[in-house]
Every structure is written in C-alpha cells, then in structure tokens.
Backbone as numpy.savetxt, mean C-alpha at the origin, in Angstrom:
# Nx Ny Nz CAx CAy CAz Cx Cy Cz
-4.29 -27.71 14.11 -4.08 -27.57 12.69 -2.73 -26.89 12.44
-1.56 -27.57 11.33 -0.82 -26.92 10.98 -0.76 -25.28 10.33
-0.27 -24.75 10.68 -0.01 -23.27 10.31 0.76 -22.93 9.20
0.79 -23.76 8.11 1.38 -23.71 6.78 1.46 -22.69 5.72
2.30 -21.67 6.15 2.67 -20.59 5.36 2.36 -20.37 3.78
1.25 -19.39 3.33 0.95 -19.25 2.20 2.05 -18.10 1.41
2.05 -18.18 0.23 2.99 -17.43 -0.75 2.07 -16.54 -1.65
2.21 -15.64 -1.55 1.36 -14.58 -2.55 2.09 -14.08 -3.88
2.00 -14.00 -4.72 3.31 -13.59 -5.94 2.61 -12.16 -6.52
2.88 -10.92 -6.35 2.99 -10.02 -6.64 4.07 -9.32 -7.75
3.66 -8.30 -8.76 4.49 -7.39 -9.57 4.91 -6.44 -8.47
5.98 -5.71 -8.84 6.11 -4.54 -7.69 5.23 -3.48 -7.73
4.58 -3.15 -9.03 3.98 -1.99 -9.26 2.81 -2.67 -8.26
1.86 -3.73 -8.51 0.57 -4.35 -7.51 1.37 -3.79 -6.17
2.48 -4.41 -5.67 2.47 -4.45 -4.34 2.70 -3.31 -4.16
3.19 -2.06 -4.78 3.32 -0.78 -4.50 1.81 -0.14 -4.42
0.86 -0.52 -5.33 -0.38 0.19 -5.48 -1.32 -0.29 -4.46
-1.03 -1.51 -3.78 -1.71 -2.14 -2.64 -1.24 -1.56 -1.95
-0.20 -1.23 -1.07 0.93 -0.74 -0.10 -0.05 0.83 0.18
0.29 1.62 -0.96 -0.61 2.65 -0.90 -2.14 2.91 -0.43
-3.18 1.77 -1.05 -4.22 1.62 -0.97 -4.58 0.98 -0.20
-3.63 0.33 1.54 -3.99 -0.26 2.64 -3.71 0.93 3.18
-2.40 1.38 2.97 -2.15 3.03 4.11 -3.05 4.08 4.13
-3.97 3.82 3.07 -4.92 4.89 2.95 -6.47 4.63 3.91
-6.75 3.23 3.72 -7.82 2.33 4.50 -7.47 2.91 5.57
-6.43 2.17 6.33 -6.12 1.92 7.63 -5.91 3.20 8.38
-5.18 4.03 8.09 -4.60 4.89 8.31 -4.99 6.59 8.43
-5.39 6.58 6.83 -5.80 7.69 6.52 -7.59 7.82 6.66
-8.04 6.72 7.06 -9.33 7.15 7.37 -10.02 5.66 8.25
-11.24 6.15 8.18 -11.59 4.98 9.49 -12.50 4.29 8.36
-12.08 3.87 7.10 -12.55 2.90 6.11 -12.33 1.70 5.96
-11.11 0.96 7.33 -10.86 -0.11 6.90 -11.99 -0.93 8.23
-13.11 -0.17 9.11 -14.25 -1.04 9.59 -15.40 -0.75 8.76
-15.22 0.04 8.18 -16.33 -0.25 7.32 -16.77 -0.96 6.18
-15.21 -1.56 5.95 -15.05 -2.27 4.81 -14.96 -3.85 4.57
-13.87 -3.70 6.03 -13.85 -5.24 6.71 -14.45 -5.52 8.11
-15.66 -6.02 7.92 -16.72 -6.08 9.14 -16.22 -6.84 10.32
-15.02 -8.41 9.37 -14.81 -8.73 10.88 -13.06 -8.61 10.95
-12.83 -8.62 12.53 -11.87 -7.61 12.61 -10.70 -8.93 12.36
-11.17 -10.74 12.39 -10.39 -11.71 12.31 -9.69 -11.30 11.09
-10.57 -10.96 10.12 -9.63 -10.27 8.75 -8.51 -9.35 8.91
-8.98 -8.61 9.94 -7.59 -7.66 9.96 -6.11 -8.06 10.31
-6.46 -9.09 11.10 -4.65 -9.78 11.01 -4.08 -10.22 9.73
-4.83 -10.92 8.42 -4.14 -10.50 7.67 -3.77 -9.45 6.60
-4.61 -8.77 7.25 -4.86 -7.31 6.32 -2.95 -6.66 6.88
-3.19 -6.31 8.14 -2.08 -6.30 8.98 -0.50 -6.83 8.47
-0.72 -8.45 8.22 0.59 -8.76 7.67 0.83 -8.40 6.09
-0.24 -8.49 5.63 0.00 -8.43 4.40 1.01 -7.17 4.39
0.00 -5.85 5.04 0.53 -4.32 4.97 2.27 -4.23 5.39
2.67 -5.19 7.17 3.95 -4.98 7.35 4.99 -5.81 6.39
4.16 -7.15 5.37 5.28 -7.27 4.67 5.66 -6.28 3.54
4.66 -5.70 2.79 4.73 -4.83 1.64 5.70 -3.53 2.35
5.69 -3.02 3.42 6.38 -1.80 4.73 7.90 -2.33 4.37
8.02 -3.62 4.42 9.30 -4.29 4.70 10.20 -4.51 3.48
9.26 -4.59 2.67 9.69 -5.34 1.18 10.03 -4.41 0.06
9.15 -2.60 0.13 9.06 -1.84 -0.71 9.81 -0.50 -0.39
11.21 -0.39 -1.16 11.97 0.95 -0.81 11.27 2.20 -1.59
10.23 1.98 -2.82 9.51 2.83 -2.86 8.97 3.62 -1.85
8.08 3.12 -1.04 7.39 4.17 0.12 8.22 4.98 0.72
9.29 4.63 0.81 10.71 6.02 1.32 11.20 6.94 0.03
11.23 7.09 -0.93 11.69 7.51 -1.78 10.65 9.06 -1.79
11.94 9.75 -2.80 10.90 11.31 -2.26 9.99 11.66 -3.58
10.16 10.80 -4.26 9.35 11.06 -5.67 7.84 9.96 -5.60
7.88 9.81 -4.65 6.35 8.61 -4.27 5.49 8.90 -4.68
4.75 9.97 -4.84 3.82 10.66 -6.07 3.76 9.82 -7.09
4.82 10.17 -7.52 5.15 10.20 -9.10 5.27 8.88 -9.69
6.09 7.76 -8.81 6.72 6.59 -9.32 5.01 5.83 -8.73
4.46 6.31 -7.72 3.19 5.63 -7.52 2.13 5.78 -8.87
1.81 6.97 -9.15 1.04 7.53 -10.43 1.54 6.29 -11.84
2.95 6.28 -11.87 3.17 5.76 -13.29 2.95 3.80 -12.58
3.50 3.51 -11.74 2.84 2.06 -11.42 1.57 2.15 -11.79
0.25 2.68 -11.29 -1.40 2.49 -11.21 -1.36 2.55 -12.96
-1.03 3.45 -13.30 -0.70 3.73 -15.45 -0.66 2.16 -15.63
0.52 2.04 -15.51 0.99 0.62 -16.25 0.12 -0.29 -15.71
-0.06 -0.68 -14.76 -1.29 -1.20 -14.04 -2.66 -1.59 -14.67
-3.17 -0.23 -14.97 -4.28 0.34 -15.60 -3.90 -0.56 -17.39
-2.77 0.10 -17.74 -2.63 -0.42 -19.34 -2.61 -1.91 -19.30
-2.25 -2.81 -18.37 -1.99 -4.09 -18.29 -3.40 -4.54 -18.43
-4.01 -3.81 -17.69 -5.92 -4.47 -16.95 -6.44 -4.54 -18.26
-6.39 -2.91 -18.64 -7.27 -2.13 -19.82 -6.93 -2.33 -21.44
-5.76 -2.87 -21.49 -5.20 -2.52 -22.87 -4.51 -1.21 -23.23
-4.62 0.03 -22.48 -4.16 1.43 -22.25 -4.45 2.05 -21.11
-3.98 3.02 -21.13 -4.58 4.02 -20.20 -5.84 4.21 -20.01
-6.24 4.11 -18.63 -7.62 4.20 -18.74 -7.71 5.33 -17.22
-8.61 5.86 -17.51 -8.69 7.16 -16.50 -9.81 6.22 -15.35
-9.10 6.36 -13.72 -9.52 5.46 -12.56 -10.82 6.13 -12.28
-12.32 5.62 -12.21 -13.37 6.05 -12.04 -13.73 6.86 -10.23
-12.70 6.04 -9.36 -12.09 6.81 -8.34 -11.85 8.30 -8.76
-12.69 9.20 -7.79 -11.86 10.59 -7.44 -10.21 10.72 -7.22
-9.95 11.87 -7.68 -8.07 11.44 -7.90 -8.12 12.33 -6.51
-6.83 11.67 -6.08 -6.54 12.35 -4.46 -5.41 12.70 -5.01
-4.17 13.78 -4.25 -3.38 14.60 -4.22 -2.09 13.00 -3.44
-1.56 12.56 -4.29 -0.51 11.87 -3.80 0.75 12.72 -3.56
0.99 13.86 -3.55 2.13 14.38 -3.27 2.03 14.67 -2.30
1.57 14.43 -1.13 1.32 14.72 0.38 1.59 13.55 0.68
1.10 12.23 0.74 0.87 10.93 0.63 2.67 10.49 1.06
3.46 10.82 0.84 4.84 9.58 1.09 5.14 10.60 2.25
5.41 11.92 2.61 5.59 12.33 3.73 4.92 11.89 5.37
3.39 11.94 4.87 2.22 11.09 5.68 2.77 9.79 5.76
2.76 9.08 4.60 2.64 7.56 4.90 4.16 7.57 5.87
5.23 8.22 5.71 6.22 7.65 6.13 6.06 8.00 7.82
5.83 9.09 8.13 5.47 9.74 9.32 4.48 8.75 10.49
3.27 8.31 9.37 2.03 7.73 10.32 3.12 5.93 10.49
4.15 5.08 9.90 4.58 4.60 9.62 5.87 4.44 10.60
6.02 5.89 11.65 7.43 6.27 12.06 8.41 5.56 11.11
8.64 5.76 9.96 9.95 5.87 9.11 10.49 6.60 8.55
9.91 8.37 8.65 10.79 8.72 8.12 12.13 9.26 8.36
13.03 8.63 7.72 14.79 8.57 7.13 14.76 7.19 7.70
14.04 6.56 8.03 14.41 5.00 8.48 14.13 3.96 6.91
15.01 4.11 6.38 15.23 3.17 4.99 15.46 1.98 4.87
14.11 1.69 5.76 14.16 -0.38 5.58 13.21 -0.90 6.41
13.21 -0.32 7.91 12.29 -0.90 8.42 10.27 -0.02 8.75
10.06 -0.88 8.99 8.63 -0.56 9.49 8.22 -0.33 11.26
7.92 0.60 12.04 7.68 0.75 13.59 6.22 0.26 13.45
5.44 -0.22 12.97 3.90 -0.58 13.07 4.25 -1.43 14.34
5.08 -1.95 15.09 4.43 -3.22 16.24 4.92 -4.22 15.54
5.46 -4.59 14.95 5.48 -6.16 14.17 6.43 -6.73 14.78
C-alpha cells in the first residue's frame, strides 16, 4: 500500500495548545498509556508532537506561560462565544516552557527538536 502523506491544517494557537497538551501526556506523566491503549497510535501521536517541536518558536520563548494562557482564551472564545473558564484543574504553566524545553533537550536550541526524529 502506498504511503500517501496526509495534511492536517491547524491555527497556531490549536497547534500551540496541542504542542503543550502532548508534552504534558507524554512527558510529564505516564498518561499517554493510559489514554492510548495501543501503542500503533503512538507513532502518530509521536509525529504529530516532533512536527508541532519543529514548526512552533513559541515553545522556546520565555513568556510561554503567558502567550500559551491567551492562545487556550481565544481558543476557548472561538469554541464558546467568550471566555469560558476550562472545567480542567488549572496547572501552574510558568514552570512548563523551562521543563518542556529541558525534557525536549532544547533549551537555547531555537529551532530544532533532540526527541530521536
């Protein structure tokens, strides 16, 4: 069977709020087997994650908190019609871009991704 490359079309704020919310699965806790039972899924869980690594100069930036918080907002207002407060427990994203860049080996590396890819 041909191997015919699919195209996904993403906003940046989605692919920033996904980007976040795979590093957190994968990474930050052992939620991404409990979530995705079989592990054939994880290869594209995998690419999806090193293209968003590759694609998003957000995740290096030192205000990642912040510019993450107002993406999920607008996000939220797009879904909701406004602001709508995430029924999710709020986690502390100002820890979050030091981690992600670290577990990531990028940080001061402003472009690429060390995951193996």
């Amino acid at each position: 069977m041909d191997e015919e490359a699919i195209t996904i079309r993403l906003t940046r704020d989605q692919a920033f709020v996904l980007s976040d919310w795979l590093y957190q699965v994968m990474f930050q806790s052992d939620d991404l087997e409990g979530i995705v039972h079989d592990r054939a899924v994880w290869s594209t869980i995998y690419a999806i994650s090193g293209t968003l690594d590759k694609t998003l100069s957000e995740i290096f930036m030192p205000d990642y908190g912040p510019r993450l918080e107002a993406a999920k907002e607008r996000l939220r207002a797009d879904l909701y019609g406004g602001a709508d407060e995430s029924t999710a427990p709020r986690q502390d994203t100002t820890v979050a871009p030091q981690a992600h860049q670290i577990e990531r080996g990028t940080a001061g590396n402003h472009g690429e991704s060390n995951r193996g890819r």
